[in-house]
C-alpha positions in Angstrom: -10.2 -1.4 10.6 -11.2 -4.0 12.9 -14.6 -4.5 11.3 -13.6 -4.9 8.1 -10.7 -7.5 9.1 -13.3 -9.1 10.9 -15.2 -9.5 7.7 -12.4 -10.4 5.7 -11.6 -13.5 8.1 -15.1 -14.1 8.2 -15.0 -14.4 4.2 -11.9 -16.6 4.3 -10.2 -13.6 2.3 -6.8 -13.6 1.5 -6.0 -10.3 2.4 -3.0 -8.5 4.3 -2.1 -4.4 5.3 1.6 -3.0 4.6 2.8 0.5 5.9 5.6 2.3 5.2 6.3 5.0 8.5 7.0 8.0 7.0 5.4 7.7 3.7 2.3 10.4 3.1 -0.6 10.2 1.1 0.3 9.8 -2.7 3.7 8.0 -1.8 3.6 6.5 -4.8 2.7 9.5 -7.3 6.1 11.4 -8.0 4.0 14.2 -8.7 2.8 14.3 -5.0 4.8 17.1 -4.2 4.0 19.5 -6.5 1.0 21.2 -5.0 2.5 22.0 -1.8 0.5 20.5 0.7 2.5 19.0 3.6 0.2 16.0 4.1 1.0 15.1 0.0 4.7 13.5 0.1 6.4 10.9 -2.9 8.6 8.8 -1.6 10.7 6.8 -3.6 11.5 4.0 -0.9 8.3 3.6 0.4 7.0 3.6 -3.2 9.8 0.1 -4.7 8.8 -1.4 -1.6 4.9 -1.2 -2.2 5.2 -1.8 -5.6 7.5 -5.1 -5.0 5.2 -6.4 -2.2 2.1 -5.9 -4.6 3.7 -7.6 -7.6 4.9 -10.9 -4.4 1.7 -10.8 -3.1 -0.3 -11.1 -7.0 2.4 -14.0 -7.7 1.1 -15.3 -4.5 -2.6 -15.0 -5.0 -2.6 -15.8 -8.9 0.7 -17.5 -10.1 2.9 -16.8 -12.9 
């Protein structure tokens, strides 16, 4: 990761990294569950709070 934030900054990218401890891969896909793999999780919290901070940060970056 620190390579490609270097890169970013280098770029003068607008750019910035969220996590959600707890949340698996697929978090957002409430079908995650369904083929039993431990590593594949939904969850719904983790899942309003990405979608909110995407839909603040694309207000942000391209207005209304």
């Amino acid at each position: 990761m620190i390579n490609c934030r270097n890169k970013l900054e280098e770029a003068g990218a607008a750019w910035e990294m969220n996590t959600y401890g707890g949340a698996r891969h697929g978090f957002t896909n409430p079908n995650a569950d369904k083929p039993g793999m431990d590593y594949l999780k939904y969850d719904a919290t983790a899942d309003a709070r990405s979608w909110a901070r995407m839909q603040a940060f694309f207000d942000e970056m391209l207005g209304d």
